[in-house]
N, C-alpha and C positions, 0 to 999 in steps of 0.2 A: 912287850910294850910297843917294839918297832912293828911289828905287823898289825897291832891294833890304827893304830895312826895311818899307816898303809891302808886299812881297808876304807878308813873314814875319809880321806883324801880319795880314795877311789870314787865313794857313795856321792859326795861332793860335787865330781866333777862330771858323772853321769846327770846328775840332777840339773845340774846348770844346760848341760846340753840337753836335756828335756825342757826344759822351758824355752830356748832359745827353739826349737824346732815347735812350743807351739806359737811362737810370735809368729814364727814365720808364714805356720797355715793360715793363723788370722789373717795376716797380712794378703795372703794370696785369697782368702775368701772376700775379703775387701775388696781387693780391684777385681775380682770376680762379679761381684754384683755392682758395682758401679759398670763394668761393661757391660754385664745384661740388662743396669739401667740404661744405657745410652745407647744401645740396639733396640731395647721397648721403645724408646724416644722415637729414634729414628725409623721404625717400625709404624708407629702410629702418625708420624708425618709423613711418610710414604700413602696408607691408606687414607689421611685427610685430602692428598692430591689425588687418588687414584676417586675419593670420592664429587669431590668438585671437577675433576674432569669427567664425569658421569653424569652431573646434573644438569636439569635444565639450563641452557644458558637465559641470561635474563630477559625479559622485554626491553627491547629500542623502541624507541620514539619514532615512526616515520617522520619523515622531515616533509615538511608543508609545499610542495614546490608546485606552483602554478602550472596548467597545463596548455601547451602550444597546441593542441588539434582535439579535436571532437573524437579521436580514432582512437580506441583501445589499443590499437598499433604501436603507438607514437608516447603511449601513456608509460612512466617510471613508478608509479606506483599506483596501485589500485583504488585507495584512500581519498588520495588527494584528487584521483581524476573524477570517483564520484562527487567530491564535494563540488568541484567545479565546475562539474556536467551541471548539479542539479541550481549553480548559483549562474550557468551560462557564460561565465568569463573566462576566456582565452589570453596568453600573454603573446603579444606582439613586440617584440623587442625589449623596451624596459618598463611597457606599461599593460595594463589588464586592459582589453578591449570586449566590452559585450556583445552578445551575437546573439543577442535577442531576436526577434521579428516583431515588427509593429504591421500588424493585418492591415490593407488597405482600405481607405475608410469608404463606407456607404458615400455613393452622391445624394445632393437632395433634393428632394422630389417633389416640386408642387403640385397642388391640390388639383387643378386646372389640367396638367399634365396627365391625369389617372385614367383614360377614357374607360377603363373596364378593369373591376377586380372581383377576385373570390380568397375570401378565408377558408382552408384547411386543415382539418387535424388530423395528422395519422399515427400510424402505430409503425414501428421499427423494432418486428422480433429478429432478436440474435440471433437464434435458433439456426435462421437463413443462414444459406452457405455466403451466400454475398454480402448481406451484417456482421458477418466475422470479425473481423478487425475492432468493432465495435465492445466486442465483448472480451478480445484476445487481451490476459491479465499477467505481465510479467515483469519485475525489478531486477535485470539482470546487469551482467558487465559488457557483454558486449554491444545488447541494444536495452534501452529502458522505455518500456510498452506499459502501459496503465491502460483498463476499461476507461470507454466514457464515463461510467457513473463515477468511477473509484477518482478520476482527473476531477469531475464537479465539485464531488464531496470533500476530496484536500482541497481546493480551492477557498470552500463555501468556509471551510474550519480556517485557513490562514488568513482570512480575511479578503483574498482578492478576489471573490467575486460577492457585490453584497446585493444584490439585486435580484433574490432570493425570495418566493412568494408559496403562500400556499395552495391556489390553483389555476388554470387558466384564465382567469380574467384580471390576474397579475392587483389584485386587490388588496390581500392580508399577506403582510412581510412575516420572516420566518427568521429568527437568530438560528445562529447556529446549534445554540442551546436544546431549543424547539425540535432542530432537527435530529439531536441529537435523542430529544423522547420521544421522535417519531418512530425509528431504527428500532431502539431498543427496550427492550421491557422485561423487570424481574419481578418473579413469580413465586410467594413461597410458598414451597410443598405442602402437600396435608401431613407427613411427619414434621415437619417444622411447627405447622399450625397446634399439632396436639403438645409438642416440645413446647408451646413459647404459653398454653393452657396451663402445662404442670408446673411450669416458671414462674407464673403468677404474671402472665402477660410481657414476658422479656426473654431476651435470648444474648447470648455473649455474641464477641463478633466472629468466634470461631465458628460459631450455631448457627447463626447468619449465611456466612460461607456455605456455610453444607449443604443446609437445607432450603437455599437460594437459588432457583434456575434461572439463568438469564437466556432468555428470546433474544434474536440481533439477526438483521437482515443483512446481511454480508455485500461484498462484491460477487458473488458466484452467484448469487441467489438473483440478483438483480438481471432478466435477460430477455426484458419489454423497455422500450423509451416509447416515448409521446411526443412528436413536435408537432408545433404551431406556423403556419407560416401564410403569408399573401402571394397571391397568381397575380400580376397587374400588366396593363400593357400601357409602355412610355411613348405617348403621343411624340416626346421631342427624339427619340432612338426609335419607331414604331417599331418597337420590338415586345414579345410578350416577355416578363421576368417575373424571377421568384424572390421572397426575401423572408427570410427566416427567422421568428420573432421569441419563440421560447424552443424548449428542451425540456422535458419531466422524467424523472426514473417511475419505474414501477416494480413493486417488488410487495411477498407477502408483510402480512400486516403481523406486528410482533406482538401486539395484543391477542391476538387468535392463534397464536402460535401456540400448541401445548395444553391448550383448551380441548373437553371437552362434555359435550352434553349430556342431560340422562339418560340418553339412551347409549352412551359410551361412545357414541360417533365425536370426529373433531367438530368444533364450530365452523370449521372453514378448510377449503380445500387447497391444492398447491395452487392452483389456477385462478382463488380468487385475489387479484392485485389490487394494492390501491397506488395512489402517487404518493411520494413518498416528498416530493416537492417539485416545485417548477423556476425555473431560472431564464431571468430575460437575456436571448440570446446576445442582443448588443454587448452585455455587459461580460462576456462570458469569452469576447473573441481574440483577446489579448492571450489569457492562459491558452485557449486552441490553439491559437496560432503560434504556441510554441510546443507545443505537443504531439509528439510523433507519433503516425502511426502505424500497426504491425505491416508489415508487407513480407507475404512468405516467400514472394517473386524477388524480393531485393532489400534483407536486411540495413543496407547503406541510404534507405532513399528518407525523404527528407519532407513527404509526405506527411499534411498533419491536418488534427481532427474540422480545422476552418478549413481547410481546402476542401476533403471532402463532404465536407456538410453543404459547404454555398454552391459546389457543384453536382449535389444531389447525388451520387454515388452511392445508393443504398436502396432494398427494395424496402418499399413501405406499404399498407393498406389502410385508404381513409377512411374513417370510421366517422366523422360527424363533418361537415360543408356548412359556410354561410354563405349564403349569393345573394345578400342583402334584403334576402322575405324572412330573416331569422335563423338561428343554429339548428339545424334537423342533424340529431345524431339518429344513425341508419338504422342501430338496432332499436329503438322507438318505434317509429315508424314502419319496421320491416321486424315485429318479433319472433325469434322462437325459426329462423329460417336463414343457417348459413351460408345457404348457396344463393341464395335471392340476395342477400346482405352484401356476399364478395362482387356480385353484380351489379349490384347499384354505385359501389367504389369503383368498379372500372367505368361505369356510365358517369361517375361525377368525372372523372379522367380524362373520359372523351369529349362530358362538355369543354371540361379548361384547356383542351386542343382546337376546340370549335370557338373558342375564342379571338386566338390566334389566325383561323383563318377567315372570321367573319372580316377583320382587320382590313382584308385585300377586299373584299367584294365592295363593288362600288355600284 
């Protein structure tokens, strides 16, 4: 009986000590996974930093700061000094000072005073090495260059120049609008055409898209100008002068653009120009005369498109003379013969030099 109780107190107290060792593993698996939870934790806040110190840092706001000098030199931000390049204001202290130019104005000129004049029209190809500037097209940072035409055409669209016409005899005004369907022109295709057939006359504006080509005369494309201008000699200065009355671009025509005939040729070749409009120079000398222009001799200089226009800097050939018997444009009169043509333009040349010296002969 004593040994029975003996073995049962034994089995007892084994048993107790088996359960107490597996509280125990519980136990230790417990703070086992609670520290593998709080190393995963700090684990994936470690790779949340490692990831935001990886990424892009955000956009700042340039800060608006007025610009003290015209020089890219002098400039803190690139932003700001375009905007103020192209609004013209300079801070002087604690205030914006414009450095605009106002062109010096025409004297006036009585009628009485004219002893002798001639109208001229000539032509200004770019082409020329010495029209260059005319045609050099650039928005940069450290100079900003625009062609003539491309300087007109923003002008004519912002509104400051409205004196805008459709041909030399400055008669039919021209919105900008106008001008705007002179440039450009869309065209749609012959698969459009058979698309908009099997649609029952319509096309979505995807279709549109696609099978829509638009014509557009560009700035590159533009690299003829036409000006207008008077030879007079001022009895009260006896001196001979010029005075410069319009400007035209000339550039291909977007209706002919992409066109062409039954017999597969274009309608029109690169060479045929039209005007694409004309602009009364008076009206025009405000914007030039803040308009720089290219100088390969001297990015800094301060040269601009009024200066060299009223001082003729440019080669031209005239192509049509009034000397008050009426407008003789040369290739009229002289067809079908370019070297009789470029002769007659320097003989009108010579007359309006012979004017000048009749002046002295008494």
């Amino acid at each position: 009986m004593r040994k029975i109780l003996f073995l049962f107190l034994a089995l007892s107290f084994l048993g107790l000590n088996a359960q107490k060792k597996k509280k125990t593993v519980r136990k230790k698996k417990a703070k086992t996974t609670k520290v593998a939870k709080a190393d995963a934790g700090a684990n994936m806040g470690n790779v949340d930093s490692l990831v935001n110190a990886y990424a892009a840092p955000a956009v700042q706001e340039v800060p608006d700061e007025p610009i003290t000098s015209m020089s890219i030199l002098n400039a803190k931000s690139p932003e700001s000094f375009r905007k103020y390049r192209d609004l013209g204001l300079v801070k002087k202290g604690d205030s914006l000072v414009s450095n605009k130019v106002t062109p010096l104005s025409y004297g006036y000129i009585e009628d009485k005073d004219i002893l002798k004049s001639m109208v001229v029209w000539e032509i200004i190809d770019m082409n020329d090495k010495l029209n260059q500037p005319f045609y050099h097209n650039e928005d940069g940072l450290v100079s900003k260059n625009k062609s003539l035409y491309q300087v007109l055409f923003d002008a004519i669209n912002d509104g400051k120049i409205k004196e805008v016409y459709d041909d030399e005899m400055f008669m039919t005004r021209l919105s900008p609008d106008a001008i705007q369907a002179r440039i450009k022109n869309a065209v749609l295709s012959d698969a459009g055409i058979n698309k908009m057939n099997e649609n029952g006359g319509k096309l979505t504006e995807e279709e549109q898209k696609e099978f829509t080509n638009v014509y557009e005369t560009k700035t590159e494309n533009v690299k003829v100008l036409k000006i207008k201008g008077m030879w007079y000699i001022d009895r009260r200065d006896s001196q001979m002068k010029y005075r410069l009355l319009g400007i035209a671009a000339m550039g291909q025509d977007p209706a002919t653009m992409g066109q062409y005939g039954p017999d597969g040729q274009p309608l029109a070749s690169k060479d045929e120009l039209i005007d694409l409009f004309w602009v009364y120079y008076p009206d025009a000398r405000e914007v030039l005369a803040n308009t720089i222009v290219f100088n390969s001799k001297n990015l800094a200089s301060d040269i601009s498109f009024d200066d060299i226009l009223n001082a003729r800097r440019f080669s031209t050939v005239i192509y049509k003379s009034n000397n008050g018997l009426g407008n003789g444009v040369i290739k009229d009169y002289i067809p079908r013969d370019a070297d009789a043509q470029l002769e007659e333009s320097e003989r009108i040349k010579a007359q309006i030099l012979q004017m000048e010296n009749d002046m002295w002969n008494y």
